[in-house]
Structure formats: C-alpha cells, structure tokens
C-alpha positions in Angstrom: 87.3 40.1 42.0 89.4 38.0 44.2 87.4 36.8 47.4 89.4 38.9 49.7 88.4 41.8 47.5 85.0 40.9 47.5 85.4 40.6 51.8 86.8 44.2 52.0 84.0 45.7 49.7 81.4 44.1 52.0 82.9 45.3 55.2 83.3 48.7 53.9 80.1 48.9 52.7 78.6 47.6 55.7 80.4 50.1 58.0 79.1 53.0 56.4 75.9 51.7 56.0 75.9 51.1 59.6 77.1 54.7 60.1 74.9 56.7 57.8 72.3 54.8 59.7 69.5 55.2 57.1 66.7 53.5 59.6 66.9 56.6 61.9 67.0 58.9 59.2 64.0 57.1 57.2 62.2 58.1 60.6 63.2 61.4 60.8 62.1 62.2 57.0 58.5 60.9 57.7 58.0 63.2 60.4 60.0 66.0 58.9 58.3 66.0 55.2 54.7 67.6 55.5 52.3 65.3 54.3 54.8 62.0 54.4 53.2 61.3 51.1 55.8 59.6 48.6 55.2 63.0 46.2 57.2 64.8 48.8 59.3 61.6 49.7 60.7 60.6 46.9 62.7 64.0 45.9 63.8 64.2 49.5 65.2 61.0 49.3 66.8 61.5 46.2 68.3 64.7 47.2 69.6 63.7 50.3 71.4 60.7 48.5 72.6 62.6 45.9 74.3 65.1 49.2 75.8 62.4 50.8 77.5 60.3 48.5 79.1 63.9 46.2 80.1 64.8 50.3 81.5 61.1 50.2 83.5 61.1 47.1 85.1 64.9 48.2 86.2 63.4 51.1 87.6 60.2 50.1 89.5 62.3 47.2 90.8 65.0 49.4 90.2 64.6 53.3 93.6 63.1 54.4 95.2 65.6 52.5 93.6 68.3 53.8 94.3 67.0 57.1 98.0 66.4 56.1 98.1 70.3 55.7 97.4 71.1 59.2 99.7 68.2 60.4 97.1 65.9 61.5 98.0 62.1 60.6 95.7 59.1 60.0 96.3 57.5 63.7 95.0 60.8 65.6 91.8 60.6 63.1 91.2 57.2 63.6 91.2 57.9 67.5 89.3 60.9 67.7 86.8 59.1 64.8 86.5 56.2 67.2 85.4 58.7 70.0 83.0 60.0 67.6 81.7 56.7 66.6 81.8 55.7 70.3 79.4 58.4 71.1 77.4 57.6 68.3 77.2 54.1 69.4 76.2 54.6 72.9 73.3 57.3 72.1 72.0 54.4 69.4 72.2 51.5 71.7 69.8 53.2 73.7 67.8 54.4 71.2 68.5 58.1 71.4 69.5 60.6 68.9 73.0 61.8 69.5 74.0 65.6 68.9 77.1 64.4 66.9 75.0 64.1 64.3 72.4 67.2 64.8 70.9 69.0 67.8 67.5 69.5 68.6 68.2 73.4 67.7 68.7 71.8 64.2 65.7 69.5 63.8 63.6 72.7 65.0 65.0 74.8 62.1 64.6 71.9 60.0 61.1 71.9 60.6 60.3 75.2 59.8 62.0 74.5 56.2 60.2 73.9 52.9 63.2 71.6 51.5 64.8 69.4 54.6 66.5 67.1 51.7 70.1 68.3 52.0 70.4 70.6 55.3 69.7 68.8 58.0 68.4 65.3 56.4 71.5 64.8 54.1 74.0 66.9 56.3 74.7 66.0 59.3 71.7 63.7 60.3 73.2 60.9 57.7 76.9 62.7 56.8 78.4 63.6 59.9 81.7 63.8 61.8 81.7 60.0 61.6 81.3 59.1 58.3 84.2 61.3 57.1 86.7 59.9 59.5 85.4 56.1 58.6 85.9 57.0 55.0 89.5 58.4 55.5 90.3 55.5 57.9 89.0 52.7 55.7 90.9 53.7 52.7 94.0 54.5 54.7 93.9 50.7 56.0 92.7 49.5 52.0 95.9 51.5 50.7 98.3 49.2 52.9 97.1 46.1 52.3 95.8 46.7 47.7 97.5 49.9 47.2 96.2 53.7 46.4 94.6 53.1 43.6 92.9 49.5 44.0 91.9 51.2 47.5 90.4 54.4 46.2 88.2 52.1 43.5 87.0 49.9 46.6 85.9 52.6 49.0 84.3 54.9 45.9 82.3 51.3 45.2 81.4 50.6 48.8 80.5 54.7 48.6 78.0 53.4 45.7 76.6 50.4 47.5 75.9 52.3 50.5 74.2 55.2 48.8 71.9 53.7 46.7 71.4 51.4 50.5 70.4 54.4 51.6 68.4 56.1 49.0 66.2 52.9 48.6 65.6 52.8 52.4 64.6 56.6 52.5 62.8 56.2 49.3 60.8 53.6 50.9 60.7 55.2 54.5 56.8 55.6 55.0 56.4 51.6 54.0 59.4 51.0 56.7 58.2 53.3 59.4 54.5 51.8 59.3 55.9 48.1 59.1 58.0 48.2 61.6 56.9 51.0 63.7 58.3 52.9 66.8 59.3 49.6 68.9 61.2 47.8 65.8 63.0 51.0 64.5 64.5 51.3 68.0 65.4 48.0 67.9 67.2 48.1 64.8 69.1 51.4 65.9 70.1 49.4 68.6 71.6 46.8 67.1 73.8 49.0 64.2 74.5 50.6 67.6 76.5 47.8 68.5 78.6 47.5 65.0 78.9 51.0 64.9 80.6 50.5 68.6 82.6 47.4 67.5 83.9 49.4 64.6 84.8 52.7 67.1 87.0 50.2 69.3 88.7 49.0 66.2 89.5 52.3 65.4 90.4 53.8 68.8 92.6 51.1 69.2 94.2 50.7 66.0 94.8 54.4 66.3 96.3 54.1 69.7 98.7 51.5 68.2 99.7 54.1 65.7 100.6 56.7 67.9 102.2 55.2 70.4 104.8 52.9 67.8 
C-alpha cells in the first residue's frame, strides 16, 4: 500500500472508531450485564461486534443506493450526518449520553433483558444514525479520489480495524472500567467528543459545498 493509502485507511478507521465510541459502550455493558463477570462479558462482546460490523458491511454495500431510490444524494447525507454527529459531539464533550444513540426508555428495557448483546448494546448504543452516514460519506469521498472498488476494499478494511477495536475494548471492559474509572471514562468521551465534532464540521460543510454548487 502506497502511503496515501495507508493515510486514508487510518483516518477512516479512526473516524468510526471515534463514532462507535466503544469507551462509553464498554461502560454501559458493565452495568448492563448481571454479574459483569467476563463469563457473561465475553459473548456480549462478541455479539455485539459481530452486530455492528454485518450492520457495517450492509450499509457500505447498499446504503447510498437505497438512498438513491428515494432521491436523496450524498451532499444532503453528509449535512444531516454532520447534524447527527454534531449532536453526538456536543452530548460527549460534556460527558452525557445523547438520545441519538438510545434513550433512557431503551437502557430501561435493556435492563430488564437476559441478552443486551445486539438490541440495545450493538444497535444503536455503538451502530447508530451516525455511523451509517460516516460510512456512506467516507466511501463516497474514497470513490473520488481511488475509485469504487479500491474505495469499497478500504472502508470494508477500516470496517475490520474498527470492529475488532471495538470488540477487544468491550471484551476487556471490566479491566477498562476499574482502571480508569468514572472520572477518566468521561474524560476520554470527551475528548473523541471533540474528533467526533471536528469530523461533523467537515461533513456539514463539505455537504453544504455540495448542494449549493
């Protein structure tokens, strides 16, 4: 791989990374699995991994063209994902859980469920409304600059990296939670916060850009 390649795999994978944000969710899945004991971890984890990167893949592969069917073009997903994302962003840089992802109507279900792995943990704390318009966006910008299908074997390999990011941090989500505890979670939420809002503006504007040429 050329280094520019190797530049686009890492910013995609970091973006969704960032999106998906695993730290939250690790914290969620400690207090939502009853004991947190890695017996009833470790399938979670897995489960939830396995959700979110199949929901991945079906979106890269067919998202903008079920958009395309209703009319709606890559510019007006890329602003209304930056909204998203924006929101997202804002709720994280204060450390508060934002109801683009789930609602507390959710989490209370969720509690009352035997198997949390796939509905709410895998959709929509970690796949929501944001993480399908990143991926549509991100290949949409790959397929201008590599072609379709150089871009659609980058973001399916950032999909890869990012899942098994994901799966390791949730695998390993008691050991996280207890190391860094309530403060440093928070602290790390903030701060993908603030990518997850640098990469909203970039979409907002280059979606504005779009639609207005």
């Amino acid at each position: 791989m050329t280094p520019e390649l190797v530049s686009t795999l890492l910013h995609d994978t970091i973006a969704l990374i960032t999106i998906f944000n695993p730290i939250a969710a690790a914290g969620l899945l400690v207090t939502m699995v009853s004991p947190p004991t890695p017996a009833n971890i470790y399938p979670a984890a897995w489960k939830a991994t396995l959700t979110i990167f199949i929901a991945s893949l079906v979106t890269l592969f067919t998202g903008e063209f079920l958009f395309k069917l209703f009319g709606i073009n890559v510019y007006s997903i890329k602003v209304i994902g930056g909204v998203i994302l924006m929101m997202i962003a804002i709720n994280m840089a204060y450390g508060q859980p934002t109801k683009a992802r789930h609602t507390k109507e959710e989490q209370a279900e969720a509690e009352e469920k035997d198997d949390i792995s796939i509905v709410p943990l895998g959709i929509p704390i970690l796949f929501g409304p944001g993480v399908i318009a990143t991926i549509i966006v991100l290949n949409h910008n790959n397929t201008h600059h590599y072609g379709t299908l150089l871009s659609y074997g980058l973001v399916t390999a950032a999909i890869v990296l990012s899942a098994l990011t994901v799966y390791l941090i949730l695998r390993y989500s008691g050991i996280i939670n207890r190391a860094l505890g309530v403060t440093g979670m928070k602290i790390m939420t903030r701060i993908m916060g603030l990518v997850v809002g640098a990469i909203a503006a970039q979409f907002l504007i280059g979606g504005v850009k779009g639609l207005w040429g």
